[in-house]
C-alpha positions as CSV (number, residue, x, y, z in Angstrom):
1,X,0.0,0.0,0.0
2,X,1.4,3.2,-1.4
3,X,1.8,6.5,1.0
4,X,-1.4,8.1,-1.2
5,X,-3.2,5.3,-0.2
6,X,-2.7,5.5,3.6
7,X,-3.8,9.1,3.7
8,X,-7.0,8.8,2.0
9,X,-9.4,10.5,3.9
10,X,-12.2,8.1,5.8
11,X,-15.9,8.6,4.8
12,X,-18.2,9.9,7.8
13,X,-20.8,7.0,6.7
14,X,-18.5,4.4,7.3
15,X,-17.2,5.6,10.4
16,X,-19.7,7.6,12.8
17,X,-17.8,7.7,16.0
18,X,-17.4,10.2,18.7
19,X,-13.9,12.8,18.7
20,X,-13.3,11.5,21.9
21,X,-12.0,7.7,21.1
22,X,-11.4,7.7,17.1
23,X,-8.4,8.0,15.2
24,X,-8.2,8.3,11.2
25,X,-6.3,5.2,11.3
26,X,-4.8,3.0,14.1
27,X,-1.6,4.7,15.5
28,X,1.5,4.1,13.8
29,X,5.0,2.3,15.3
30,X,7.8,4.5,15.6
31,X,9.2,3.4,12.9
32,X,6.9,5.1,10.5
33,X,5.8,8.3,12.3
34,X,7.1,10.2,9.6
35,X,5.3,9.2,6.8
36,X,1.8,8.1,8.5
37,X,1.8,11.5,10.5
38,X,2.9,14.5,8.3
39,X,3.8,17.5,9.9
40,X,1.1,20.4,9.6
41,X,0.5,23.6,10.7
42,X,-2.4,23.4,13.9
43,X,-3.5,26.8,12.7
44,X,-3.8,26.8,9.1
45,X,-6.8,24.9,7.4
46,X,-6.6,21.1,6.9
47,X,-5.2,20.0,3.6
48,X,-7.5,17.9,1.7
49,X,-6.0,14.5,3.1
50,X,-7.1,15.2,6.8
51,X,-9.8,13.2,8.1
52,X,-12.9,15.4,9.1
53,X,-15.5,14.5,11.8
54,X,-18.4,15.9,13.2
55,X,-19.7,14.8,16.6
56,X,-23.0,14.1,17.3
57,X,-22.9,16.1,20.3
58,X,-21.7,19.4,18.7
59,X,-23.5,19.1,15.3
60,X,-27.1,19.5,17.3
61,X,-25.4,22.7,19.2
62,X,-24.4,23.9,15.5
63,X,-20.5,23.3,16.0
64,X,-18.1,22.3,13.3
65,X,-15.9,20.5,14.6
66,X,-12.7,19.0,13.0
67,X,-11.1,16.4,14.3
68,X,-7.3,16.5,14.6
69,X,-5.7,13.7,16.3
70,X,-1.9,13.7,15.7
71,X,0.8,12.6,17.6
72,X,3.8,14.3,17.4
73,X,7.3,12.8,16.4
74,X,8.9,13.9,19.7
75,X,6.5,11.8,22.0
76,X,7.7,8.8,23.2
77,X,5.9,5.6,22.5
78,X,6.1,2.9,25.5
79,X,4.4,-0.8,25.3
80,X,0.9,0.2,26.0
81,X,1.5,3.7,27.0
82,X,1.4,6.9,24.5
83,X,3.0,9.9,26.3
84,X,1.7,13.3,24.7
85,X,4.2,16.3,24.3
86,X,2.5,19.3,23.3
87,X,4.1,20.9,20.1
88,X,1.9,24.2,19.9
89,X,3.0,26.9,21.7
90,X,0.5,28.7,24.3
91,X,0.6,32.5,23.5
92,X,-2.2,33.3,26.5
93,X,-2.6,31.1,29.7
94,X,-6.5,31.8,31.2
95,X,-5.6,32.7,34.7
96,X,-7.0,30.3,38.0
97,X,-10.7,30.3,37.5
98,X,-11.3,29.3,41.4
99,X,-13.9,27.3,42.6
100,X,-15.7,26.7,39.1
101,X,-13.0,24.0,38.1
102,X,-14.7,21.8,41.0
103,X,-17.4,20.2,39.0
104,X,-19.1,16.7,39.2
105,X,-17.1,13.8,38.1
106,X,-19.7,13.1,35.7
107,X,-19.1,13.9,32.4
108,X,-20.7,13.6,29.1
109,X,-17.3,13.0,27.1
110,X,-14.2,11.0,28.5
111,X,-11.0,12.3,27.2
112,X,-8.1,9.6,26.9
113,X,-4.6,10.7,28.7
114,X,-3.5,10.0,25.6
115,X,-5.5,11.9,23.0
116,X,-6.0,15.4,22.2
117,X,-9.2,16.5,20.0
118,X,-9.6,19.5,18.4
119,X,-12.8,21.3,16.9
120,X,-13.9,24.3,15.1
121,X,-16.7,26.5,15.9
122,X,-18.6,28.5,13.3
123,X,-18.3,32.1,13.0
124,X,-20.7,34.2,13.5
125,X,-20.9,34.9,10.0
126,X,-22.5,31.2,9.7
127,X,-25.4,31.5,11.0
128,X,-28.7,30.5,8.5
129,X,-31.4,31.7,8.6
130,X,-33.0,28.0,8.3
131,X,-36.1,26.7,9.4
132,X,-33.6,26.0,12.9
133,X,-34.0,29.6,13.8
134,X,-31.5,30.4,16.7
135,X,-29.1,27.1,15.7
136,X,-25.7,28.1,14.3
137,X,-24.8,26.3,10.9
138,X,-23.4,22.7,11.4
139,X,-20.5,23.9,8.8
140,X,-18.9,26.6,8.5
141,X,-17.4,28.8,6.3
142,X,-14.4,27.0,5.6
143,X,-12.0,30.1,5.9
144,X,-9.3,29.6,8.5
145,X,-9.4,33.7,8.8
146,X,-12.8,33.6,11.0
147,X,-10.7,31.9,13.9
148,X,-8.7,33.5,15.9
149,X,-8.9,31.9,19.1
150,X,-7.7,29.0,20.0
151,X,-9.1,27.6,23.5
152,X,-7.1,24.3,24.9
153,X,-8.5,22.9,28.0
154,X,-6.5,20.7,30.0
155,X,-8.6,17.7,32.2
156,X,-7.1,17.7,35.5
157,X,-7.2,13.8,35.2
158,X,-5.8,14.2,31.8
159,X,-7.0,14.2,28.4
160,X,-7.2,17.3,26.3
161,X,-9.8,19.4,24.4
162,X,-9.0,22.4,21.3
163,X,-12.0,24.1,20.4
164,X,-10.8,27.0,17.7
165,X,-13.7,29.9,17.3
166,X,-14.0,33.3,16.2
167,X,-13.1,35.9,19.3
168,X,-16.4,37.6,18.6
169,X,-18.0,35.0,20.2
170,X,-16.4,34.8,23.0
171,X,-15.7,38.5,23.8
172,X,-19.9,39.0,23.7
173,X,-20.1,36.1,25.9
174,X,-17.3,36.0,28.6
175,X,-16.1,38.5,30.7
176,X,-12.9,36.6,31.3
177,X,-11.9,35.4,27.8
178,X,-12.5,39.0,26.8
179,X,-10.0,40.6,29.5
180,X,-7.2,37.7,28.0
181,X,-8.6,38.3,24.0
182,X,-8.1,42.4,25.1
183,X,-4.6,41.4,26.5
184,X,-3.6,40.0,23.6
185,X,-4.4,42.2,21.2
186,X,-2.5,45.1,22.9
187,X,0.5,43.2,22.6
188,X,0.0,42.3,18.8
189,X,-0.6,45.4,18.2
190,X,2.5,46.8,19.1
191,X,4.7,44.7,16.6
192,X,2.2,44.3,13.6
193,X,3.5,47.2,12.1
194,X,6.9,45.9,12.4
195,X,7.0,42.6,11.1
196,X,5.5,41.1,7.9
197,X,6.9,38.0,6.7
198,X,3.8,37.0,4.4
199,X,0.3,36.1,4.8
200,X,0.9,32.5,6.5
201,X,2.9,34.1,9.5
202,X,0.4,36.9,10.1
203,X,-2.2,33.9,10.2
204,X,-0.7,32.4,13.0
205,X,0.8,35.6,14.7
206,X,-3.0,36.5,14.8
207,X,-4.2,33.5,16.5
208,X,-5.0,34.0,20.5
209,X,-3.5,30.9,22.0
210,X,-5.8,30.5,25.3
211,X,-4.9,27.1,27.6
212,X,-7.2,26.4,30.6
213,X,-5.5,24.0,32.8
214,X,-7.2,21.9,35.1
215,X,-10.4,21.3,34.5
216,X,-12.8,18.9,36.1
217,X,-15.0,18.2,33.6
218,X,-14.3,18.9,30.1
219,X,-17.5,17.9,29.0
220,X,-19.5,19.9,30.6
221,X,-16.7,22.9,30.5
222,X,-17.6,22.3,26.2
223,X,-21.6,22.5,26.5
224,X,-21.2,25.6,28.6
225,X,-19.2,27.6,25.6
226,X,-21.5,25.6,22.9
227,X,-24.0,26.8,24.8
228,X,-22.8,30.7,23.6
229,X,-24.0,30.2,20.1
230,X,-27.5,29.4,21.1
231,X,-30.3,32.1,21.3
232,X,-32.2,32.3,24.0
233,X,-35.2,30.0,23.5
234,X,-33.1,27.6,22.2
235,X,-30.7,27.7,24.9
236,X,-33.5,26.9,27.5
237,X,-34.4,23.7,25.4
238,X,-31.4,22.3,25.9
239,X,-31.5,22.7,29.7
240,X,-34.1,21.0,29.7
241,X,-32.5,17.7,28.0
242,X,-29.5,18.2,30.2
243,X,-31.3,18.0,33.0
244,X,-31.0,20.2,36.4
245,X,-27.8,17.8,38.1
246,X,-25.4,19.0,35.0
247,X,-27.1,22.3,35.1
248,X,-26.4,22.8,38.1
249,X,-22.2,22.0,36.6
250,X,-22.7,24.9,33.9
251,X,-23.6,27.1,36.3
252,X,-20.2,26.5,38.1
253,X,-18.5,27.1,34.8
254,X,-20.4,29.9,33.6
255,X,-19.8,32.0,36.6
256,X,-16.2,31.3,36.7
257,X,-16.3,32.6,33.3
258,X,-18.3,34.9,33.3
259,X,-20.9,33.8,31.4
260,X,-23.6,36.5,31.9
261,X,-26.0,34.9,29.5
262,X,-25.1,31.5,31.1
263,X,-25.6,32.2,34.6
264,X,-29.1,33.8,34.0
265,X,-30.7,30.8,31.9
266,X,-29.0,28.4,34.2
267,X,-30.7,30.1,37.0
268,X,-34.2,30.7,35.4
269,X,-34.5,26.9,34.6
270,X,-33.0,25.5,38.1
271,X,-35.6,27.8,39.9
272,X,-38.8,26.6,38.1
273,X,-38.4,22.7,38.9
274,X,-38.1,20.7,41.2
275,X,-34.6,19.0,42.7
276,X,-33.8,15.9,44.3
277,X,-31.9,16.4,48.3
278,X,-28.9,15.7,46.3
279,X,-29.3,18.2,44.2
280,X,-30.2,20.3,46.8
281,X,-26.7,20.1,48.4
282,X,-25.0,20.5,45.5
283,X,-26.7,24.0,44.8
284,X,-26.1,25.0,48.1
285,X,-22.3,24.2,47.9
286,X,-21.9,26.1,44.7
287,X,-23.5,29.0,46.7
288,X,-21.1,29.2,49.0
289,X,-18.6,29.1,46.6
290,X,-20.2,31.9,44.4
291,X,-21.4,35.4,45.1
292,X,-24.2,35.9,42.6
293,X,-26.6,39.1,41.7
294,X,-29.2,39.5,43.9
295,X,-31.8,40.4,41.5
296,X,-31.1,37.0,39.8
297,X,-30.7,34.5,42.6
298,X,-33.6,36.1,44.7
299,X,-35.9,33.4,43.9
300,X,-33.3,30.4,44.1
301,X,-32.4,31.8,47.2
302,X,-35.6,32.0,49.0
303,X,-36.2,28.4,48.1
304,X,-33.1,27.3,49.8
305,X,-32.7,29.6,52.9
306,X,-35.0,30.9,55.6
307,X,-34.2,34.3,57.2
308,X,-33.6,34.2,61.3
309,X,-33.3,30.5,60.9
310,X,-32.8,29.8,64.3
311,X,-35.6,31.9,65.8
312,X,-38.0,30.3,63.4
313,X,-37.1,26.9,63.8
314,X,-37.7,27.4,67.7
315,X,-41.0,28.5,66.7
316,X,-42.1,26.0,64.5
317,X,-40.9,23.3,67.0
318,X,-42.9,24.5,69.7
319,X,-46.0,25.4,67.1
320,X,-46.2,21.9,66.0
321,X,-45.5,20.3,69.7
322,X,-48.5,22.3,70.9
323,X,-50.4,21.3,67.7
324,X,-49.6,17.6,68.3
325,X,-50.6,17.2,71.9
326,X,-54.2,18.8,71.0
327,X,-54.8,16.8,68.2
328,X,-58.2,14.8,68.5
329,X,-57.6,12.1,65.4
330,X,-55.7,9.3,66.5
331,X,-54.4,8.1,63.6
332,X,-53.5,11.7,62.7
333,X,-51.7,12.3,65.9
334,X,-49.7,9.0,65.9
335,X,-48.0,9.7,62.3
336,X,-47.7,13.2,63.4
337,X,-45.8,13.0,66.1
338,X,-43.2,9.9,64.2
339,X,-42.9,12.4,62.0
340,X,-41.5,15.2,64.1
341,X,-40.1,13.1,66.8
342,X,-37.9,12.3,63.5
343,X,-36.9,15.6,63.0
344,X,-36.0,17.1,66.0
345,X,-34.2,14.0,67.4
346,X,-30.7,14.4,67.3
347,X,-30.0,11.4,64.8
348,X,-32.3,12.8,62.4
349,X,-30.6,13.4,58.9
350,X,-31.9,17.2,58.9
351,X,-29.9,17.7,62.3
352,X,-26.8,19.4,60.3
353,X,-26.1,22.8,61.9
354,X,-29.4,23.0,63.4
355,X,-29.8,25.4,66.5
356,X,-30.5,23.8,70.3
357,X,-33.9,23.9,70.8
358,X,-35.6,25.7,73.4
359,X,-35.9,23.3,76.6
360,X,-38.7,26.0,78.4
361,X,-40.8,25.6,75.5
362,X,-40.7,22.0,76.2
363,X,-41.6,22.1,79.6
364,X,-44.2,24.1,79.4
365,X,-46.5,22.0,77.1
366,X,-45.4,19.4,79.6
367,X,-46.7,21.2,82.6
368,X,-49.7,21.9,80.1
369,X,-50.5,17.9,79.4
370,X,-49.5,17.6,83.5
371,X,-52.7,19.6,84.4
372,X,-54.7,17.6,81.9
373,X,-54.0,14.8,83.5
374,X,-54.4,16.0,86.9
375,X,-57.7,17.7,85.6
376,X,-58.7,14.0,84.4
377,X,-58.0,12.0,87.3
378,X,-60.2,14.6,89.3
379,X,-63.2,14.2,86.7
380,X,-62.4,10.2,87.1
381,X,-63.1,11.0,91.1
382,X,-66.0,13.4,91.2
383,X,-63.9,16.6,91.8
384,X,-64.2,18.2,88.2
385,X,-67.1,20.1,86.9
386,X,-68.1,18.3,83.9
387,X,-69.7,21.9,82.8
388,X,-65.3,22.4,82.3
389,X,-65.1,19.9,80.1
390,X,-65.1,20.8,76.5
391,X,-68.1,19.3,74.3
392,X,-65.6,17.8,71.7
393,X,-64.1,15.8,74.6
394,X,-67.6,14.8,76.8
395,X,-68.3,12.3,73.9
396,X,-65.3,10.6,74.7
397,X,-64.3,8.1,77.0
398,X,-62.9,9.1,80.0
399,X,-60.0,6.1,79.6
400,X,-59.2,6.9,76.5
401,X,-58.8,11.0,77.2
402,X,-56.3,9.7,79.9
403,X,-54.3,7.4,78.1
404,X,-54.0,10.4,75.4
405,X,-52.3,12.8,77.5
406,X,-50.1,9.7,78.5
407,X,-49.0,9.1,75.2
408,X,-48.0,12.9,74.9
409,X,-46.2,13.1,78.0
410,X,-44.1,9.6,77.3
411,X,-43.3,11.3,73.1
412,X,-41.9,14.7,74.6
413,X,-40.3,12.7,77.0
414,X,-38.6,10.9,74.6
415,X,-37.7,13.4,72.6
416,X,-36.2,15.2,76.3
417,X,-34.1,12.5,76.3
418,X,-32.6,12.3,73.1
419,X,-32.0,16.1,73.5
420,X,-30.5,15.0,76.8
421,X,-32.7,17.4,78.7
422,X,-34.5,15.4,80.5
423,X,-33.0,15.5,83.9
424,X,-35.8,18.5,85.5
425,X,-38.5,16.0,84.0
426,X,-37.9,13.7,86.9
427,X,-38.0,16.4,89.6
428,X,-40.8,17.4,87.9
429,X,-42.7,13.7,87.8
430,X,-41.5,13.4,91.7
431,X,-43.3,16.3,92.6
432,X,-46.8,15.5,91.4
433,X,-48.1,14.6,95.0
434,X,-51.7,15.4,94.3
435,X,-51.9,13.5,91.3
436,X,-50.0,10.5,93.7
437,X,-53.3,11.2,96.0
438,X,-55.6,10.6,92.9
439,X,-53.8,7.5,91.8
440,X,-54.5,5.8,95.8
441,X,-58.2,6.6,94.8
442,X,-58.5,6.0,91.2
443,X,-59.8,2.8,89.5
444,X,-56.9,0.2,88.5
445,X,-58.3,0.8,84.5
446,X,-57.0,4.0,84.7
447,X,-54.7,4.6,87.1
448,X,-51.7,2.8,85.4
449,X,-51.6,4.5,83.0
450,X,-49.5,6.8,85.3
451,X,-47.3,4.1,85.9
452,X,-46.9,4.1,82.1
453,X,-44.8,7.6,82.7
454,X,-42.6,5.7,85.7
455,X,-41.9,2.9,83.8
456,X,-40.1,5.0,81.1
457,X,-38.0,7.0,83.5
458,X,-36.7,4.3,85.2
459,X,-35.8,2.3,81.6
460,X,-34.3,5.5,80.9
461,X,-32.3,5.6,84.1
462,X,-31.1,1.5,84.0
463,X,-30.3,1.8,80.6
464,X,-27.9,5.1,81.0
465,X,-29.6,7.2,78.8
466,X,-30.8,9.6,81.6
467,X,-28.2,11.0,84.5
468,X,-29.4,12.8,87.4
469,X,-28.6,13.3,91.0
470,X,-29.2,10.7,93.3
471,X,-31.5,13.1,95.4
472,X,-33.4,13.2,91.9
473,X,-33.5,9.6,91.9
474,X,-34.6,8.9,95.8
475,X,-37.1,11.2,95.2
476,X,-38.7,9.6,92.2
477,X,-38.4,6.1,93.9
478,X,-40.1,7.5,97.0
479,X,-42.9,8.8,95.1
480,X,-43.6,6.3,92.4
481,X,-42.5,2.6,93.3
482,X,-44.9,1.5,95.5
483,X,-47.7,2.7,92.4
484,X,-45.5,0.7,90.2
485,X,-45.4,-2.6,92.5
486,X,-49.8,-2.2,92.5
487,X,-49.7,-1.3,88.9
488,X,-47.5,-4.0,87.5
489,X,-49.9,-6.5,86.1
490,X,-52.4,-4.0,84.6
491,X,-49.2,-3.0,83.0
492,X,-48.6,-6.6,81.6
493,X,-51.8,-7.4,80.1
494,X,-52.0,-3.6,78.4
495,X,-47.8,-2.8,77.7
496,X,-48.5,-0.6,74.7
497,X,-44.6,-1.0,73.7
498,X,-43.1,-1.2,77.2
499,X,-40.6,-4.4,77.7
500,X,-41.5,-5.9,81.1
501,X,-38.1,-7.7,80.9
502,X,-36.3,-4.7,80.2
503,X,-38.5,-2.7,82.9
504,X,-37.4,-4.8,85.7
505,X,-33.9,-5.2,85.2
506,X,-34.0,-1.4,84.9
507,X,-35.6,-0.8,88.0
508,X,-33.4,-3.4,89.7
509,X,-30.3,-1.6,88.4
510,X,-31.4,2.1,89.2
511,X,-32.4,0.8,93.0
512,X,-29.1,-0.3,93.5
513,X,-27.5,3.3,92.7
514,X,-29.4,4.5,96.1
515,X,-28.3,4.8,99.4
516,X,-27.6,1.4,101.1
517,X,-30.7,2.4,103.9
518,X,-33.1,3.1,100.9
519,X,-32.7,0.3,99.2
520,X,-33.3,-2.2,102.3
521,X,-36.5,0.1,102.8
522,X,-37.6,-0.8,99.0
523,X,-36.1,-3.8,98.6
524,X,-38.6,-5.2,101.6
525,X,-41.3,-3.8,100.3
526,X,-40.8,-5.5,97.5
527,X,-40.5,-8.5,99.0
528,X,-43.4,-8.5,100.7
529,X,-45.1,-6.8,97.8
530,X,-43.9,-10.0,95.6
531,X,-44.7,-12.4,98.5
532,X,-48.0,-11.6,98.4
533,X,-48.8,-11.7,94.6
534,X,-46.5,-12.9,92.7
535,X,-46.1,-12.5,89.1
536,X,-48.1,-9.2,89.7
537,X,-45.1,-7.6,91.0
538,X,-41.8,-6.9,88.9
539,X,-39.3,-9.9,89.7
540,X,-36.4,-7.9,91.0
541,X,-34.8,-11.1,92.4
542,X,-31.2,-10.4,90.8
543,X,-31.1,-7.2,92.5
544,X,-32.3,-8.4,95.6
545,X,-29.0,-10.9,95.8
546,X,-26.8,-8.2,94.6
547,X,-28.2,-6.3,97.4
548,X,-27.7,-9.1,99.8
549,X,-24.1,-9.8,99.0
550,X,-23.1,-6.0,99.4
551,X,-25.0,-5.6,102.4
552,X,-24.7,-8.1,104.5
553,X,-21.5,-10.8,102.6
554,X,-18.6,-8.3,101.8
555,X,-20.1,-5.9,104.3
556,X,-18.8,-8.6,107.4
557,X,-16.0,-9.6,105.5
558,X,-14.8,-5.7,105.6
559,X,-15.8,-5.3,109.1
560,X,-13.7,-8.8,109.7
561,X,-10.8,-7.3,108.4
């Protein structure tokens, strides 16, 4: 096969690839660099042997683009390595561009370490007037005059992109490449008069050599300047098939480039639809990064952020608290409160950042659902004015109002706990000596439902999640363990959730952290408590002979020594 024959250009029928992965032919030995790669000019326009290619991508955004994969006789060629050496010089260097380099991995074109592609954009001069209003010509003029610029971006994990345009393009589009186009220019300018060597020298003098090195994504860093030659209208149809998470990726460019056009369309589309959490975070990050106009982010920006946060989030906490323990529904209140137990608990996935919530606010619909209770017990006993009783509430039983108010007191106390502020709760459930008085009286149906409260404290206690003094502790064990031991078996048949295993060994375990004197006081109550019926009472048995041991075993062997 002759020389001729090896350059013959390749048909675009019989070979529709991407710019990305194709070569003309498959790349030579180093013995024949020479005459499978002839040198050429990377400025001038391609001889008629070159292979041409359009890319699918580009040729729906109206680009040209040529395809120029060479390989350079100075690169060295390894067993399954190529290592690229750049032969163009770089006349202008674009200067750091900051935080839009940081783009998602993602990209819609993978360049190989060991490829370069390069493409040419039409000039503005090629635009049609076609029934694709707004859509630059896929071929351009053909003249190598129209451009001018030269843009080489650099993939920070590798790979290589040319894209050669006309600088009108991107003066009009981007503040930056304008400043290094301007800059340029003022330096030609000085030495044009000066020189002139003939028309193929002036070509490449003229040509603004502008390299962008590290780049994330050179995908999406080519849709953003592809997206210059589209008019407006069209511009927001192609938003909308790249979708708002790559959006999201041209907005990082175009504001590190300036993109004015860019920023604004990115903008308008991301605020009119919806985004996944992921999404979300990823505008919020580029936020931070990026100080935009206010005029033009005010509408992105009140989706995203809440003025006086903190403040507000107090407020709704304690709005929907309030709302919660007053709701009549059942089934409402129950997936309700799961619902917001989930979001204020510290474990929740929306705790980033958030502010302390206010513990008073807390305690006061506490004290609130407190007096309800205490106003239910006396209606129970004959005390309460039923003409005080609201007419929603009269329908209802009187056991089910009760075990209501339960239920709220046992969620906020949960969600006390998890906040660990739940210490002044047992001070507060130790001190409830009238409703103690009312429980003596009350009918066994009802009154364990207060026991229900107890049981939960001292689970909490045995199982380390709550810390408090010990006075706190006596105190709560004076006031509520005899009610438990007389409550225990109305508590077995109707548990609603609570572990009688775990119950027991809790209350065994927090007795134990008493004063020696006050645990023989309870422990013999117990015992004749559990004497008398049995499997009514918690089985604190274990306890009991821990007790024993320390009390009576090692406490002679001590005195012994």
């Amino acid at each position: 096969m002759d020389d001729s024959t090896r350059r013959r250009p390749l048909s675009l029928k019989s070979r529709q690839r991407s710019w990305c992965c194709s070569f003309a032919v498959p790349p030579a030995s180093p013995e024949n660099l020479k005459t499978r790669y002839p040198k050429h000019d990377p400025v001038s326009k391609p001889g008629p042997n070159s292979a041409t290619y359009s890319s699918p991508q580009s040729s729906k955004s109206g680009l040209n683009l040529n395809l120029v994969n060479r390989i350079d006789p100075r690169r060295i060629l390894s067993p399954g390595r190529v290592s690229p050496i750049d032969s163009d010089p770089t006349v202008e260097s674009m200067p750091e561009l900051g935080p839009s380099q940081t783009q998602s991995p993602a990209a819609d074109i993978t360049v190989p370490r060991s490829r370069s592609g390069s493409f040419r954009a039409p000039n503005e001069g090629a635009c049609t007037n076609s029934s694709d209003s707004g859509r630059l010509s896929a071929s351009g003029s053909g003249d190598g005059d129209l451009y001018d610029v030269r843009l080489k971006l650099k993939g920070r994990h590798g790979g290589c992109l040319v894209l050669e345009m006309n600088s009108g393009v991107l003066c009009a589009n981007s503040v930056v490449f304008a400043g290094l186009i301007e800059e340029f220019n003022k330096k030609n300018n000085k030495n044009v008069n000066n020189r002139n060597n003939g028309g193929l020298f002036e070509k490449k003098r003229n040509v603004c050599r502008i390299e962008v090195p590290d780049v994330e994504n050179l995908g999406m860093f080519r849709q953003t300047i592809e997206l210059m030659f589209e008019e407006n209208e069209n511009l927001t149809k192609r938003l909308l098939k790249i979708g708002v998470y790559r959006c999201i990726d041209i907005l990082e460019v175009s504001a590190g480039i300036m993109f004015t056009k860019g920023v604004s369309s990115c903008l308008k589309y991301l605020e009119a639809v919806p985004w996944t959490e992921e999404e979300e975070e990823k505008l919020r990050g580029l936020f931070t990064r990026f100080k935009f106009d206010e005029t033009t982010t005010r509408d992105i920006l009140a989706r995203l952020y809440l003025h006086d946060a903190g403040d507000s989030q107090q407020n709704l906490a304690r709005q929907l608290v309030w709302s919660i323990t007053t709701c009549s529904d059942a089934n409402a209140r129950n997936e309700l409160k799961s619902l917001v137990k989930g979001l204020l608990c510290r474990s929740s996935v929306y705790e980033k950042d958030q502010p302390d919530l206010n513990k008073e606010d807390f305690y006061v619909v506490c004290q609130s659902c407190l007096g309800s209770l205490l106003n239910l017990f006396d209606e129970a006993s004959g005390n309460y004015p039923k003409e005080k009783v609201a007419k929603e509430e009269r329908s209802k039983p009187l056991i089910e109002r009760i075990s209501r108010q339960v239920d709220n007191i046992n969620w906020l106390l949960e969600i006390l706990l998890d906040r660990q502020m739940g210490e002044e709760f047992v001070d507060l459930w130790a001190d409830q000596g009238k409703l103690l008085k009312l429980h003596e009286n009350a009918s066994p149906m009802i009154r364990y439902e207060l026991s229900r409260v107890s049981a939960n404290l001292f689970i909490a206690m045995g199982t380390r999640r709550l810390h408090c003094p010990w006075e706190a502790r006596s105190a709560l064990f004076q006031a509520w363990f005899g009610p438990m031991l007389s409550d225990f078996g109305w508590l077995q048949r109707c548990k609603k959730g609570l572990e009688m295993k775990t119950l027991e060994e809790a209350m065994g375990q927090t007795l134990l952290t008493l004063p020696v004197k006050q645990q023989y006081l309870l422990f013999m109550e117990w015992f004749r408590c559990f004497s008398k019926h049995g499997t009514e009472c918690p089985n604190l048995s274990k306890s009991f002979q821990i007790w024993w041991r320390r009390s009576f075993l090692r406490g002679s062997e001590t005195k012994h020594c």
